[in-house]
Gaussian input, Z-matrix of N, CA and C with variables (Angstrom, degrees):
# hf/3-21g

backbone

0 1
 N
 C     1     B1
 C     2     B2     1     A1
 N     3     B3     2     A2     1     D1
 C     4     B4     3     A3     2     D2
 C     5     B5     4     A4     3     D3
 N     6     B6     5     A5     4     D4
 C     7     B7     6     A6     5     D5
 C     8     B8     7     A7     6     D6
 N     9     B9     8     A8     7     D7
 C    10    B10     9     A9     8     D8
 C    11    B11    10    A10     9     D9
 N    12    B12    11    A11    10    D10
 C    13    B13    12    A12    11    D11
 C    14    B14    13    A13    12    D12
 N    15    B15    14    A14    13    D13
 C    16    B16    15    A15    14    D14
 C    17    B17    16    A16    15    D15
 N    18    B18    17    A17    16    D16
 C    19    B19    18    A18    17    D17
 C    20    B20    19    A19    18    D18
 N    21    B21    20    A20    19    D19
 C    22    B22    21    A21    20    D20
 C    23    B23    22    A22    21    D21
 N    24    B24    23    A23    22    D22
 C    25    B25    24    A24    23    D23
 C    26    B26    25    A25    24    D24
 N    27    B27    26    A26    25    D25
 C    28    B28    27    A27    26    D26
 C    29    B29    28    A28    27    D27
 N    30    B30    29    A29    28    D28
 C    31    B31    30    A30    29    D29
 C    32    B32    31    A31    30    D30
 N    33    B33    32    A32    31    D31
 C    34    B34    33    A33    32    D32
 C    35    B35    34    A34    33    D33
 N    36    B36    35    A35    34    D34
 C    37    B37    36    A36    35    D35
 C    38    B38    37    A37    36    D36
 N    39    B39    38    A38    37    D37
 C    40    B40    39    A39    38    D38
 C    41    B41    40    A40    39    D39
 N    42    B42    41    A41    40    D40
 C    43    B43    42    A42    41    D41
 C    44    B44    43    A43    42    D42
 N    45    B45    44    A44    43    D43
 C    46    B46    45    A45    44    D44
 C    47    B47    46    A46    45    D45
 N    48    B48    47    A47    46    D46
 C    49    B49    48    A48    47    D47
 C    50    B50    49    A49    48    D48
 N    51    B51    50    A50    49    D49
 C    52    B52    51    A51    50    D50
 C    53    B53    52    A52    51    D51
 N    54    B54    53    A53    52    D52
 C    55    B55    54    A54    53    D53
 C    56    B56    55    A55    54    D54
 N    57    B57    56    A56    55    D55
 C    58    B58    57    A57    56    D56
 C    59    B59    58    A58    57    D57
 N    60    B60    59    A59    58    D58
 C    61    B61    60    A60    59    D59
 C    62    B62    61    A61    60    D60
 N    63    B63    62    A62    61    D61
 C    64    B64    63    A63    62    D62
 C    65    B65    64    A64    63    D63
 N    66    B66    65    A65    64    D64
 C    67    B67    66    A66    65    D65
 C    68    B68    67    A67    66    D66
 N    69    B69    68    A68    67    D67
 C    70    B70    69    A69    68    D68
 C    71    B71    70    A70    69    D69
 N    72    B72    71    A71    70    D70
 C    73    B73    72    A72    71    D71
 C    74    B74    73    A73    72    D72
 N    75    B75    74    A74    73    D73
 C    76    B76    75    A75    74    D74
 C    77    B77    76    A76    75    D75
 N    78    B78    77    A77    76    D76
 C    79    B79    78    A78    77    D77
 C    80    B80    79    A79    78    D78
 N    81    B81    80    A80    79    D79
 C    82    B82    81    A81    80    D80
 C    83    B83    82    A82    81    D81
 N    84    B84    83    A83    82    D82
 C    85    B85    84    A84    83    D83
 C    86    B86    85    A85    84    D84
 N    87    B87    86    A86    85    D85
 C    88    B88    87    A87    86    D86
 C    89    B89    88    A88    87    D87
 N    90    B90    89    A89    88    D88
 C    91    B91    90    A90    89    D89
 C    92    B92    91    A91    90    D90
 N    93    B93    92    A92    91    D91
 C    94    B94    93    A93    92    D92
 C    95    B95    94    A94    93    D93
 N    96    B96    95    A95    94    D94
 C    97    B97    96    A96    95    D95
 C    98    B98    97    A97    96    D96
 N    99    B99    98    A98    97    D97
 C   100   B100    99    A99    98    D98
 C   101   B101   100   A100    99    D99
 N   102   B102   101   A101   100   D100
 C   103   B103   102   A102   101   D101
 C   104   B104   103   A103   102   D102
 N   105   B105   104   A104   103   D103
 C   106   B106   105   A105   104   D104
 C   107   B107   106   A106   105   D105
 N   108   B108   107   A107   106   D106
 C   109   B109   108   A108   107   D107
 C   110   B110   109   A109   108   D108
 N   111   B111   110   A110   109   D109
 C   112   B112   111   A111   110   D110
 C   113   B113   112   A112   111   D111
 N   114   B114   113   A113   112   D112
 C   115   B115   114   A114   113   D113
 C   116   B116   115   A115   114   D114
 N   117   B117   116   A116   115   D115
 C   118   B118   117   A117   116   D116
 C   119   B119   118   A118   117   D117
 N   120   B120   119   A119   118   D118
 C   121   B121   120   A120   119   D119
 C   122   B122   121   A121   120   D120
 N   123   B123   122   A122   121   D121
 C   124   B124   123   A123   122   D122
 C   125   B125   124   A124   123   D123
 N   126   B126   125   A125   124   D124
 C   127   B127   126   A126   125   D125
 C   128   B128   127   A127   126   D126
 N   129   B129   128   A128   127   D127
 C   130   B130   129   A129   128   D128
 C   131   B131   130   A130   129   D129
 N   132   B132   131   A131   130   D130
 C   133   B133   132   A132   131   D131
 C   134   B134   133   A133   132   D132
 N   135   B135   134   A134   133   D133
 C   136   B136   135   A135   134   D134
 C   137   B137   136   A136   135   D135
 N   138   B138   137   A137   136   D136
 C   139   B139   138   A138   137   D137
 C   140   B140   139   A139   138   D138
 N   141   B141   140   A140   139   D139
 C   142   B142   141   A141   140   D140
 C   143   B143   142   A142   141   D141
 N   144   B144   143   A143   142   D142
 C   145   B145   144   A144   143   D143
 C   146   B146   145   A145   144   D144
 N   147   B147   146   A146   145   D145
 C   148   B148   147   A147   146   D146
 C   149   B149   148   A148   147   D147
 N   150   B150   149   A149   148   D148
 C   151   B151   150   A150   149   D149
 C   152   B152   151   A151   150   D150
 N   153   B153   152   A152   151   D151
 C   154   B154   153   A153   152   D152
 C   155   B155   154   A154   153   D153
 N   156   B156   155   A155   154   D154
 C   157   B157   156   A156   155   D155
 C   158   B158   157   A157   156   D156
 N   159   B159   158   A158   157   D157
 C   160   B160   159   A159   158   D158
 C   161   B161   160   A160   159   D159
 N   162   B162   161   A161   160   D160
 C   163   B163   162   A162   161   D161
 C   164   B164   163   A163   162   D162
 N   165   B165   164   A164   163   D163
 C   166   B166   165   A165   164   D164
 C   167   B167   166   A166   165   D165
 N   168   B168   167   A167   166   D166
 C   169   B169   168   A168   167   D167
 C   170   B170   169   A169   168   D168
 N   171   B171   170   A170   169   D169
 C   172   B172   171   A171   170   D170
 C   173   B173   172   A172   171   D171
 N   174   B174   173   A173   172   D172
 C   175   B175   174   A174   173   D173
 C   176   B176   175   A175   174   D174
 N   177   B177   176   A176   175   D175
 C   178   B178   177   A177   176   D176
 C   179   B179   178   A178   177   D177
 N   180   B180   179   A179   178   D178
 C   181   B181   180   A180   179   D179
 C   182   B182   181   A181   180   D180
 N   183   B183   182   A182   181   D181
 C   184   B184   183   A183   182   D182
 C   185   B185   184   A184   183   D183
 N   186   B186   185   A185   184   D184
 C   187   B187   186   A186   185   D185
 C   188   B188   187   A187   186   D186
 N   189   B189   188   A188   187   D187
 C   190   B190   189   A189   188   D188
 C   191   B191   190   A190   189   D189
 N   192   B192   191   A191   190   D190
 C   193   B193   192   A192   191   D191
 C   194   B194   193   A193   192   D192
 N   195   B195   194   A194   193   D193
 C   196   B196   195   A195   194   D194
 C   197   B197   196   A196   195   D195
 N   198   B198   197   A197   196   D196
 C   199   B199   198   A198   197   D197
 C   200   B200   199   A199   198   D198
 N   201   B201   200   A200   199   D199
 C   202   B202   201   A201   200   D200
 C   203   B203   202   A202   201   D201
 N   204   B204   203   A203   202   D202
 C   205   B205   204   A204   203   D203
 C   206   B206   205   A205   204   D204
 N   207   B207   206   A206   205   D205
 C   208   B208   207   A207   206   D206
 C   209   B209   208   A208   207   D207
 N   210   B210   209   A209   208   D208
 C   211   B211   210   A210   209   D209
 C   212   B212   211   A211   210   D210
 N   213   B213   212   A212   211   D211
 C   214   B214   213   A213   212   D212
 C   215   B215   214   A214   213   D213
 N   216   B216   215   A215   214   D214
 C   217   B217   216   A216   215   D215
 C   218   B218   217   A217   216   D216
 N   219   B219   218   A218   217   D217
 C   220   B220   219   A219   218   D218
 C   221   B221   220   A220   219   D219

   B1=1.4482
   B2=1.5311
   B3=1.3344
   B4=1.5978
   B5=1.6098
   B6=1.6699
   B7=1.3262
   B8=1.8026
   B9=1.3912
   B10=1.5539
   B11=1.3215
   B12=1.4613
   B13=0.9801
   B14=1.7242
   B15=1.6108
   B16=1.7396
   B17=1.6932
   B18=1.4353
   B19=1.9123
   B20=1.7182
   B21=1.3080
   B22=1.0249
   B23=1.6380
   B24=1.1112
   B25=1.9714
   B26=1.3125
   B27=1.5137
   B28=1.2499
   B29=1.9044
   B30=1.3228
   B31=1.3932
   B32=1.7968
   B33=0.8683
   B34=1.8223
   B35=1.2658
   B36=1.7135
   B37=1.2949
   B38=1.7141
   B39=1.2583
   B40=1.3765
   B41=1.8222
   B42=1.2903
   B43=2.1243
   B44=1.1769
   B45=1.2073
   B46=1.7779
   B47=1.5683
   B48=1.2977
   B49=1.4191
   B50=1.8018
   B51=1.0258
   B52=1.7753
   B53=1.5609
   B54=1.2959
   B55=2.1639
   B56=1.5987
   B57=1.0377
   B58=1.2043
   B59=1.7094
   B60=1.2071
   B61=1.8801
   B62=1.7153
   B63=1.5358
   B64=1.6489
   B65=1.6369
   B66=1.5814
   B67=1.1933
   B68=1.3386
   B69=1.3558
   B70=1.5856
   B71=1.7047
   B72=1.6151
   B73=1.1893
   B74=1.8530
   B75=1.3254
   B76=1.3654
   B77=1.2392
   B78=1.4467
   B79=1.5644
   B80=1.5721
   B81=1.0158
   B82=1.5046
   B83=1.0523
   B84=1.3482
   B85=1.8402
   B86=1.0974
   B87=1.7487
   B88=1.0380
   B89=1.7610
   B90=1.2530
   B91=1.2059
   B92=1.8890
   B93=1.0912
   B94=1.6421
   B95=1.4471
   B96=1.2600
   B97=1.3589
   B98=1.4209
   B99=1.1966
   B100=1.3557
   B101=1.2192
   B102=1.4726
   B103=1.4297
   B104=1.1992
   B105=1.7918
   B106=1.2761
   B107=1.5854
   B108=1.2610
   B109=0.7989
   B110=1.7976
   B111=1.1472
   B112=1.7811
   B113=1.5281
   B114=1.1957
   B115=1.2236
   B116=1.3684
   B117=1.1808
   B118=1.7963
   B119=1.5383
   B120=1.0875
   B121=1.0377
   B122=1.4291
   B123=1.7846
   B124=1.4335
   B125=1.5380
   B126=1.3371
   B127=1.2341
   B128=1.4504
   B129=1.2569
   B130=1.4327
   B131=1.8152
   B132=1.2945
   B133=1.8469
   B134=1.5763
   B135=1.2256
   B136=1.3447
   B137=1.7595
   B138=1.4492
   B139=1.3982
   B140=1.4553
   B141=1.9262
   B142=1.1023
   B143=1.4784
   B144=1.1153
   B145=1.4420
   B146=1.6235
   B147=1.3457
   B148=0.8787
   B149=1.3443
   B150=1.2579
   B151=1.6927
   B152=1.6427
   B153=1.0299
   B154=2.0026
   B155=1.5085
   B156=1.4350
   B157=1.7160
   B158=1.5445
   B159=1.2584
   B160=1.2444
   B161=1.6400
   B162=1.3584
   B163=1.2994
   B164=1.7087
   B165=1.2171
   B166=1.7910
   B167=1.0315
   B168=1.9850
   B169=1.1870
   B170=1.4127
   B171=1.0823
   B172=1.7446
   B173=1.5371
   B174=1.3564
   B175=1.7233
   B176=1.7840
   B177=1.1849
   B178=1.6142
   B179=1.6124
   B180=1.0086
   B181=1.2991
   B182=1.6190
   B183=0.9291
   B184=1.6968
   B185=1.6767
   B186=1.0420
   B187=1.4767
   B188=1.3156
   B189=1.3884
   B190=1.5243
   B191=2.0174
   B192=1.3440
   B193=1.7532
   B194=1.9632
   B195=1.2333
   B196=1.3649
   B197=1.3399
   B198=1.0921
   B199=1.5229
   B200=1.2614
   B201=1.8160
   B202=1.6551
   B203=1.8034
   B204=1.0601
   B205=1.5584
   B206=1.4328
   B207=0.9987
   B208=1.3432
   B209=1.6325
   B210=1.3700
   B211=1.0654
   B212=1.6256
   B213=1.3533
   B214=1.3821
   B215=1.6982
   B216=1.5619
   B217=1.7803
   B218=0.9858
   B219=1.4813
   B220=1.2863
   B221=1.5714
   A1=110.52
   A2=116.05
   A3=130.18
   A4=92.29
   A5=92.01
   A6=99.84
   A7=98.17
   A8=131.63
   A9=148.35
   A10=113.59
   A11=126.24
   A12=115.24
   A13=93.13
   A14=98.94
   A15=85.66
   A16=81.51
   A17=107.28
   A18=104.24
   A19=95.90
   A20=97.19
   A21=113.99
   A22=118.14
   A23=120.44
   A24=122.99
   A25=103.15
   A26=100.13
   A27=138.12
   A28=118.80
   A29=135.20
   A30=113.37
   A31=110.37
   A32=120.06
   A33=119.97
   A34=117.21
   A35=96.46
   A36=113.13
   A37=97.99
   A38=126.32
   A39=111.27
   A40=98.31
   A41=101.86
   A42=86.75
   A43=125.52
   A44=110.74
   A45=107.35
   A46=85.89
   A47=149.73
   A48=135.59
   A49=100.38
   A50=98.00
   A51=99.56
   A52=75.67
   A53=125.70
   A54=103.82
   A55=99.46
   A56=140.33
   A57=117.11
   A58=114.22
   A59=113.80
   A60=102.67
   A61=88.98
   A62=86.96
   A63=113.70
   A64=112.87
   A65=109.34
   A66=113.18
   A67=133.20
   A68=108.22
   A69=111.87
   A70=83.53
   A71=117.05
   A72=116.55
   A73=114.84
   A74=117.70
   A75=108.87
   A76=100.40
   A77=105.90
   A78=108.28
   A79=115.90
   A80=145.85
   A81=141.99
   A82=115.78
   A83=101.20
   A84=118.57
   A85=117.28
   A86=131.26
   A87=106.96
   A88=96.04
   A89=132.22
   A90=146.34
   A91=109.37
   A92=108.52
   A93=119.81
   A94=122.50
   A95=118.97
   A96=137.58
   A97=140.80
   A98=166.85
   A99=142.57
   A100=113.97
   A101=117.95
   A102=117.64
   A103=114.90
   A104=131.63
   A105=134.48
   A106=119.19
   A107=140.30
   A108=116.88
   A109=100.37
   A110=133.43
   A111=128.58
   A112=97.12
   A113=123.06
   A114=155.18
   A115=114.17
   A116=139.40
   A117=121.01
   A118=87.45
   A119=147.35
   A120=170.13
   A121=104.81
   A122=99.22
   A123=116.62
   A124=112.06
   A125=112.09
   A126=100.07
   A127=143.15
   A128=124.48
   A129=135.18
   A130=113.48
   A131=87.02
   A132=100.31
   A133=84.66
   A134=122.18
   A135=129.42
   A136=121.29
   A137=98.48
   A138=106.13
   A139=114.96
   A140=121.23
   A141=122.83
   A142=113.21
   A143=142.00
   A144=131.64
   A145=110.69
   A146=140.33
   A147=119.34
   A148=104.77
   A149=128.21
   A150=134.38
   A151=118.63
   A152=97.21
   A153=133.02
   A154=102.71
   A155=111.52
   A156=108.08
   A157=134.89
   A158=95.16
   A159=125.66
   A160=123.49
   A161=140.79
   A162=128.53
   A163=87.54
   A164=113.56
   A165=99.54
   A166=87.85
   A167=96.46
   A168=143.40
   A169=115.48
   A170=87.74
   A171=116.60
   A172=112.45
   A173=107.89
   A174=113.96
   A175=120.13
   A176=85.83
   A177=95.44
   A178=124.59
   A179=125.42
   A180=155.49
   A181=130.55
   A182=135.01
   A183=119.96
   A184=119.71
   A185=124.86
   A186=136.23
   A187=106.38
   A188=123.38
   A189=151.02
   A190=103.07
   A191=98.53
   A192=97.71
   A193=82.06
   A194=142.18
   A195=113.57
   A196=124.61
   A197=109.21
   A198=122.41
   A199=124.32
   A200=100.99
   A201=103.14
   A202=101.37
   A203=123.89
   A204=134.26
   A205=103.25
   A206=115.74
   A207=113.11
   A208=131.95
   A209=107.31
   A210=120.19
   A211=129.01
   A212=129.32
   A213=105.96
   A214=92.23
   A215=95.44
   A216=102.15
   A217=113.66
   A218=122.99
   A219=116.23
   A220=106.01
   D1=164.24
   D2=-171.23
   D3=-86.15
   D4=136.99
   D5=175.58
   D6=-88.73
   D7=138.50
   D8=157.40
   D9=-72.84
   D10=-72.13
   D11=-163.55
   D12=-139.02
   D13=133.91
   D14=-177.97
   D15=-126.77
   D16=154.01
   D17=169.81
   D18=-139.11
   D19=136.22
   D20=-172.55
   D21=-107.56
   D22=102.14
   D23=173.91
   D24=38.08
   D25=56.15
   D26=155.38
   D27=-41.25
   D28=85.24
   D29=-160.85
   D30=-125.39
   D31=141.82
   D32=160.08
   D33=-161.64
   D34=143.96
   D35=-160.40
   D36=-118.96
   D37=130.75
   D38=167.78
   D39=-106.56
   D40=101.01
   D41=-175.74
   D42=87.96
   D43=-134.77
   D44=175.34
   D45=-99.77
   D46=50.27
   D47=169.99
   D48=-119.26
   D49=153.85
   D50=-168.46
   D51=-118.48
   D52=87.58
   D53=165.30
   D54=-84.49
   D55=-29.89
   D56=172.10
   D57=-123.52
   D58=149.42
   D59=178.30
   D60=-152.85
   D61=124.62
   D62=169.46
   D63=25.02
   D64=65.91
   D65=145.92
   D66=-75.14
   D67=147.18
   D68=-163.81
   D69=-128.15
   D70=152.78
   D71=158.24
   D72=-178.27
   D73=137.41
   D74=-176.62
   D75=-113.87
   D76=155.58
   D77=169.50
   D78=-135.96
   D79=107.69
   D80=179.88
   D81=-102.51
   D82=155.23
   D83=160.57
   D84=-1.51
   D85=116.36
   D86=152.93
   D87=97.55
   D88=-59.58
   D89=-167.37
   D90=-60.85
   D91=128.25
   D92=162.24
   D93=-105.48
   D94=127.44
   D95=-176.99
   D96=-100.17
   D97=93.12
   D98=-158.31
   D99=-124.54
   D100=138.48
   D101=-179.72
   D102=-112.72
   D103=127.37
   D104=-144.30
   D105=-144.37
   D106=100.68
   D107=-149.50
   D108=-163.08
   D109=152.23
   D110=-179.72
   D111=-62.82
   D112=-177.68
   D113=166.78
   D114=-47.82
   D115=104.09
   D116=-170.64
   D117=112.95
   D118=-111.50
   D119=136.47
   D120=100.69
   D121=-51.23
   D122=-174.03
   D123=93.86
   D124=23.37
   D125=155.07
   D126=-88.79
   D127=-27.46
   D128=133.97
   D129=-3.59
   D130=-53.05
   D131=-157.84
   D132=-74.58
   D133=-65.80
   D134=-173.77
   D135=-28.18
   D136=-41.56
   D137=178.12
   D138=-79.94
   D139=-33.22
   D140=160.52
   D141=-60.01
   D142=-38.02
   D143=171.93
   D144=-68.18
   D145=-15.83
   D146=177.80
   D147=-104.34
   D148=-18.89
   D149=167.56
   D150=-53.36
   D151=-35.82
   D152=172.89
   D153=96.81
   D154=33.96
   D155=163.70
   D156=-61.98
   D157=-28.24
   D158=173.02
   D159=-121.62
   D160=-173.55
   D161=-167.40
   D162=-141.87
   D163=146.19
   D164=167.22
   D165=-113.22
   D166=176.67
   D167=-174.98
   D168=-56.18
   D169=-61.90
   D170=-177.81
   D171=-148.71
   D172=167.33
   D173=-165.83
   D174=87.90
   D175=-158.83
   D176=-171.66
   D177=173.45
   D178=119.71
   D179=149.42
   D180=-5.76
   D181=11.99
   D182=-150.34
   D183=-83.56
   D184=137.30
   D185=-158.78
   D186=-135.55
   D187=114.19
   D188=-150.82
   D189=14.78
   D190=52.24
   D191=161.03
   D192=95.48
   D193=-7.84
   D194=166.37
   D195=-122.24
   D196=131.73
   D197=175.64
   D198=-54.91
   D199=107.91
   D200=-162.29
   D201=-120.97
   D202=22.73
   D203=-171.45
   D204=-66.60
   D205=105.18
   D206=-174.41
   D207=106.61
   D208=-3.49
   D209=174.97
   D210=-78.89
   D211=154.10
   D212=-160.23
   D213=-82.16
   D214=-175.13
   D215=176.30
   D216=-61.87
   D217=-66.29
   D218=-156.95
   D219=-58.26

């Protein structure tokens, strides 16, 4: 199956706070995903970095084969 969205060591730090550190994750065709986690967790943030609300640290983004890390939302 076609990979959609793959993110690669995905990272952000606001300060001394690590909310996200080196997420990895694929998603394909067809495929359902869920992200789950307590309060804090940093998943919120996670979805703003891949939405391009935010910019990370390190890592990257890619959406059907192009590199969109950093790109604005709309």
């Amino acid at each position: 199956m076609t990979v959609l969205l793959e993110i690669q060591n995905l990272s952000k730090r606001f300060g001394g706070l690590q909310a996200v550190d080196e997420v990895n994750l694929k998603v394909r065709d067809r495929e359902l995903r869920c992200i789950i986690g307590p309060n804090g967790a940093g998943k919120t943030t996670l979805f703003n970095l891949i939405s391009g609300k935010i910019k990370p640290d390190s890592g990257c983004v890619i959406f059907e084969g192009e590199d969109i890390t950093g790109l604005k939302s709309h």
